[in-house]
N, C-alpha and C positions, 0 to 999 in steps of 0.2 A: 849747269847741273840740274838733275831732276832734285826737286826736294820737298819732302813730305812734311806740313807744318800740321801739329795734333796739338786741338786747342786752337784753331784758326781762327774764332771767332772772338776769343777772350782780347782783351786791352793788349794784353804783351803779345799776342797771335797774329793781330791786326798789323801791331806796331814790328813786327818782324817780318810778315809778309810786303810792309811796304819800304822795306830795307832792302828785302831778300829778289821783292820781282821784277827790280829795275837788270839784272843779270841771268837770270835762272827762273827756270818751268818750274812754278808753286804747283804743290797737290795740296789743299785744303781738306783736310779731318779735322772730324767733332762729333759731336753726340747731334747735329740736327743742322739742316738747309748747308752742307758743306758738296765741297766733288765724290768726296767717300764717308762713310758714317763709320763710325769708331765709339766701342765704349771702354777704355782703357782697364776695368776693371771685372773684363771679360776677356779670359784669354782668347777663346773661340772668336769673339767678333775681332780680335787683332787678329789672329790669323786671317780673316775672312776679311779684313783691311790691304795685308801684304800678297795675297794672291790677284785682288782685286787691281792693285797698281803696279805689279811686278818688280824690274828691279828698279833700284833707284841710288841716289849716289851724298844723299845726305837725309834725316830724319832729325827734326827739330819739335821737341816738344813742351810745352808750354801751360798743360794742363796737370790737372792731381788735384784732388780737394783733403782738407780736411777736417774735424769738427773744432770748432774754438770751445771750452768750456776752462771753470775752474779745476785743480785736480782735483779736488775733494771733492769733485762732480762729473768728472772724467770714468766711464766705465768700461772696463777691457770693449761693450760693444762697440761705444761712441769711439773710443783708440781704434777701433780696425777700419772704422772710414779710412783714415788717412796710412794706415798700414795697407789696404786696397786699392789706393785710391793712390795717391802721389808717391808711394814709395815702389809697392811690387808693380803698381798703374807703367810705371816710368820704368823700371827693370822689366819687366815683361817687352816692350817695346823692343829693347833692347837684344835679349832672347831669344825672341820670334822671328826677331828683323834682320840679322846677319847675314844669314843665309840668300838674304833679296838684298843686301847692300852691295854696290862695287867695290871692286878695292880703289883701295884710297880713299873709301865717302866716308863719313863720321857721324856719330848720335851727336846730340846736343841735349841734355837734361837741365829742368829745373828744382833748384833747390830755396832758400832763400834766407833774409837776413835774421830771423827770427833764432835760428839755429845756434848765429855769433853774438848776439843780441837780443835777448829774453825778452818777451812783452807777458804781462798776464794772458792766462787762457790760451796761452801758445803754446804747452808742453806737447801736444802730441802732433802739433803742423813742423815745431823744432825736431822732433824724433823723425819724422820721415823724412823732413831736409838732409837730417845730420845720415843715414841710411843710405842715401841717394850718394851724397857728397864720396862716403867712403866705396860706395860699392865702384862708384867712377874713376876712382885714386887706384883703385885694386885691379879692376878691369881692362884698365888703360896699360896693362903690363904684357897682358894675354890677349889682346885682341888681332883676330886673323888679319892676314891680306891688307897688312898698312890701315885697317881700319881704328881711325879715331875714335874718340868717346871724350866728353866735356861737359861741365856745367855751370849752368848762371846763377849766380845767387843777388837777384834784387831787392834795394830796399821799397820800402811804401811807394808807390806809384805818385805822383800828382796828380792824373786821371783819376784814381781812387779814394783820394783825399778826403772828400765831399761823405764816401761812404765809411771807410775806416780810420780815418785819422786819428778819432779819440781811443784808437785801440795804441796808436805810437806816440805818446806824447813826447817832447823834443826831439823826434826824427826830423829828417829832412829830406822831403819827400823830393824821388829825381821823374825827369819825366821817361815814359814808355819809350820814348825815339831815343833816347840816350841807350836804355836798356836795350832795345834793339841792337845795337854796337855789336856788344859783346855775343850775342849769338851770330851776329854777320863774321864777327873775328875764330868764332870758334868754327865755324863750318867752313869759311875761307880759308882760313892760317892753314900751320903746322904743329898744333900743339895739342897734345891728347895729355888725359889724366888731371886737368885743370878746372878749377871751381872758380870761374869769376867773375868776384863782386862789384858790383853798381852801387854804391855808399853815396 
């Protein structure tokens, strides 16, 4: 399979590419030193991503930011990072990219544990998980030409550990290669419409 990983260079990008490229032709996207540049919160440069690599037969993404703060420090502006950024970031992908998908290929989005599992400062990275989650539930009803739609929802990273841990205290952190799995199960398998978590 051809397949486009967006976010190639992050922890979980890495650790998905070296799951994904023992079988299948990787196209690496990102915002810098990738095969294709991508700014997911530009629709123009996604399109100007899918013209770039034509068609392809899976899209794996693994990027979205968004800001951490308290609420009562949270402002509609700091909210629409992550409303640009990991929620429309990842539905746009989606959108754009059908049309250059084969039949039978499938998106694969990321959501994450935050959503099912409240941490401070996490209200608005939990709203565009939770956003993600249902647009993928919804999606997966209507999608053309046998086309899949899927997402991963992982907890804290162990690679990450070192930088965010004290933001999860008693989680337990899995590692990146584990997480990988389940985007190899989603774009592999048969299953559309599914959120699955890495706990």
């Amino acid at each position: 399979m051809k397949i486009v990983v967006v976010g190639a260079s992050g922890t979980i990008g890495q650790a998905v590419i070296q799951e994904l490229e023992k079988k299948h032709e990787i196209i690496r996207a990102g915002r810098n030193g990738q095969d294709v540049s991508v700014d997911i919160t530009s629709v123009v440069s996604i399109k100007n991503m899918y013209e770039q690599i034509g068609k392809i037969d899976a899209v794996v993404s693994t990027t979205g930011g968004a800001h951490f703060a308290p609420i009562t420090e949270l402002t509609p502006e700091l909210n629409e990072i992550g409303i640009e950024s990991k929620l429309k970031g990842q539905i746009n992908l989606v959108l754009l990219g059908m049309e250059y998908m084969n039949d039978g290929g499938s998106f694969t989005l990321t959501t994450g544990i935050m959503m099912d599992d409240p941490i401070p400062l996490g209200a608005s990275a939990a709203m565009a998980n939770g956003g993600v989650k249902a647009f993928v539930k919804s999606a997966a009803i209507e999608m053309p030409r046998g086309i899949r739609i899927n997402s991963v929802s992982p907890n804290v990273l162990q690679e990450s550990w070192d930088k965010y841990g004290e933001f999860f205290p008693g989680f337990e952190a899995v590692p990146a290669s584990r997480v990988a799995l389940a985007y190899r199960k989603s774009v592999e398998g048969a299953q559309t419409g599914q959120n699955y978590e890495v706990y």
